[in-house]
C-alpha positions as CSV (number, residue, x, y, z in Angstrom):
1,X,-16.5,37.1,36.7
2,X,-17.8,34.2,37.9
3,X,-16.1,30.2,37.6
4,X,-18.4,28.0,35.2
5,X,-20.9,25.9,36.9
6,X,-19.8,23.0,34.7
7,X,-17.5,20.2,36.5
8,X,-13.9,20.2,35.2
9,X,-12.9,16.2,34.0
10,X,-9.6,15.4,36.1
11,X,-7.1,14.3,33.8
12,X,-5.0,11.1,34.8
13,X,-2.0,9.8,32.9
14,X,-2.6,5.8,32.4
15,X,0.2,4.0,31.4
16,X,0.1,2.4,28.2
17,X,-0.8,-0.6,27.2
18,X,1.5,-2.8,26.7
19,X,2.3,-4.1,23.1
20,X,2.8,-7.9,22.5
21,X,5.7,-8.8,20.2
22,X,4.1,-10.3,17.8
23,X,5.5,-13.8,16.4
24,X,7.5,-14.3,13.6
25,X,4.9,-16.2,11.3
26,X,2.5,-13.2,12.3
27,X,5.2,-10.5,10.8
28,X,5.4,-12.5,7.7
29,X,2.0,-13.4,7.4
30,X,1.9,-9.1,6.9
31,X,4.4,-7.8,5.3
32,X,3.0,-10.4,2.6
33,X,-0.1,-8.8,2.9
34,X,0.9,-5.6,2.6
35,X,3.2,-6.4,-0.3
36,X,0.1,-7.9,-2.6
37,X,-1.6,-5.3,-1.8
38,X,1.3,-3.0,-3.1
39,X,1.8,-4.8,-5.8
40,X,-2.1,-4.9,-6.5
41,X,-1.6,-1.1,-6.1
42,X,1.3,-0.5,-8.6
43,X,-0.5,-3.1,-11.4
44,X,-3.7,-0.3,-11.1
45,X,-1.9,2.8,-11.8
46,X,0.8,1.5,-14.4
47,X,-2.6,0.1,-15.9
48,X,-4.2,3.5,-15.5
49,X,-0.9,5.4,-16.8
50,X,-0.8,3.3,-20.0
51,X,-4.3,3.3,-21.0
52,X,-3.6,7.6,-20.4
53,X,-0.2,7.6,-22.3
54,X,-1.8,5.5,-24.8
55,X,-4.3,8.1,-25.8
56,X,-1.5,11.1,-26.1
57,X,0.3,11.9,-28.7
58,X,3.7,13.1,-28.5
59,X,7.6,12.2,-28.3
60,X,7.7,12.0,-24.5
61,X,3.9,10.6,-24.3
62,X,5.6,7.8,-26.6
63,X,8.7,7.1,-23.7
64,X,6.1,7.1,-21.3
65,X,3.3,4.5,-22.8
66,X,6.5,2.2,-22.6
67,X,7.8,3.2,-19.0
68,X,4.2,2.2,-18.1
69,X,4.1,-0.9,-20.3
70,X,7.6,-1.8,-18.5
71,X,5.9,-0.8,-14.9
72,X,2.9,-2.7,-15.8
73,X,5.5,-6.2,-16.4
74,X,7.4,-5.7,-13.5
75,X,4.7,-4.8,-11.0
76,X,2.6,-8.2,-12.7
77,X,6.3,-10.3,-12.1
78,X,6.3,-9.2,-8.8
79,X,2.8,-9.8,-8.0
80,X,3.3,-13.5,-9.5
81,X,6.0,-14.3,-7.0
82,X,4.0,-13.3,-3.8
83,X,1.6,-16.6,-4.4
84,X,2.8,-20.0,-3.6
85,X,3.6,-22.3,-6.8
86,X,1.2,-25.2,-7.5
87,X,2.1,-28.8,-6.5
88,X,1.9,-29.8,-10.2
């Protein structure tokens, strides 16, 4: 058999970059991010599960239209105390 006439890449090992801490007011200015975002998240599908639930009928469609409902109030508080009061 005969070797392919193709070049073979060389393969070198670069070490990796490396990662900047980032500053405090960075790392909060994210996980805030990320925590509207969850919260915008959770409002969505406890939205989408009562509007479903809401349509069933049933004894345990009934317990969960209001687990949703209560999901639906607590993901809403939640979201309400991510954004910064008004100066009134």
């Amino acid at each position: 058999m005969t070797k392919s006439a193709l070049p073979q890449a060389e393969t070198t090992t670069a070490a990796p970059a490396p990662v900047e801490s980032a500053s405090p007011v960075a790392l909060k200015r994210e996980r805030l991010r990320r925590d509207r975002a969850l919260a915008k998240n959770g409002m969505v599908l406890s939205m989408g599960a009562l509007v479903l639930t809401g349509a069933l009928h049933g004894h345990g469609a009934r317990k969960a239209h209001v687990a949703a409902g209560v999901a639906l109030m607590g993901f809403a508080y939640w979201h309400h105390t991510l954004y910064p009061t008004s100066g009134r």
